[in-house]
N, C-alpha and C positions, 0 to 999 in steps of 0.2 A: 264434489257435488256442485252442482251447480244451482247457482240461488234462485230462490223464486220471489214473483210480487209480493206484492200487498195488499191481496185485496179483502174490501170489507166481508162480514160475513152474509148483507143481505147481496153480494154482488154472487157466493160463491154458494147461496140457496137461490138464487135465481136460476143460476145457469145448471145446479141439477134437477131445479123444477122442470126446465127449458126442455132435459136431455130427450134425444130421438133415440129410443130405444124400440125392442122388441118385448121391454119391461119398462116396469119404470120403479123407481125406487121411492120407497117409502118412506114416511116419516124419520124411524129410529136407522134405515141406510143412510138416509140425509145428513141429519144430526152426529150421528159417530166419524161418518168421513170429514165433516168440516173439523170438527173436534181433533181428531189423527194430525189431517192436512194443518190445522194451526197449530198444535201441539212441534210438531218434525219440521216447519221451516217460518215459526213466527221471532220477528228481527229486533225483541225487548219491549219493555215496557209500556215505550210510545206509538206500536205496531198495530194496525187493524187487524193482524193475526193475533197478537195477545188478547186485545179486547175480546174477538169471538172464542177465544179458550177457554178465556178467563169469566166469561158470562155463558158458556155451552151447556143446557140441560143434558148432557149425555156425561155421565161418570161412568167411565171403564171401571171393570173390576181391578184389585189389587196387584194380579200379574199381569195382565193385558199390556200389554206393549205398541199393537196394528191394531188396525180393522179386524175384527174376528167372523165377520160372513161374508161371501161371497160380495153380493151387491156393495155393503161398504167397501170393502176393496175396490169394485172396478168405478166406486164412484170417485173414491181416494186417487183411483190414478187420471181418471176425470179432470179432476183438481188439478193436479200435478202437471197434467199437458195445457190444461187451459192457461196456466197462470204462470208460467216456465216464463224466466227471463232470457231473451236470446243474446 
């Protein structure tokens, strides 16, 4: 895998406020993809990933593992391309 930034969480609701879509994602798509996205590549304790996980109003359910809709997903890979370390 290849690692990703750091970035904060109002860097990583900006940029899906931002997105150019033919939709645009909502609140609870916002919130669960930051949540996934720091969850799957935040780099310990000291990390602006743990903080936004660790302070995220979205609580997945008990088995939840990913994004479970649509939109979270394509916002999670959003993330994912935005913030890829080359």
């Amino acid at each position: 895998m290849t690692k990703m930034g750091d970035p904060t969480y109002r860097e990583m609701k900006d940029l899906l406020g931002k997105s150019v879509h033919l939709y645009e994602y909502d609140t609870f798509d916002i919130e669960e993809a930051i949540y996934w996205f720091a969850n799957d590549w935040h780099d310990g304790q000291l990390s602006n990933l743990y903080s936004a996980l660790s302070t995220s109003k979205f609580k997945p359910g008990p088995i939840a593992r990913s994004p479970q809709s649509t939109m979270s997903q394509i916002a999670y890979d959003e993330l994912q391309h935005e913030f890829k370390v080359k």
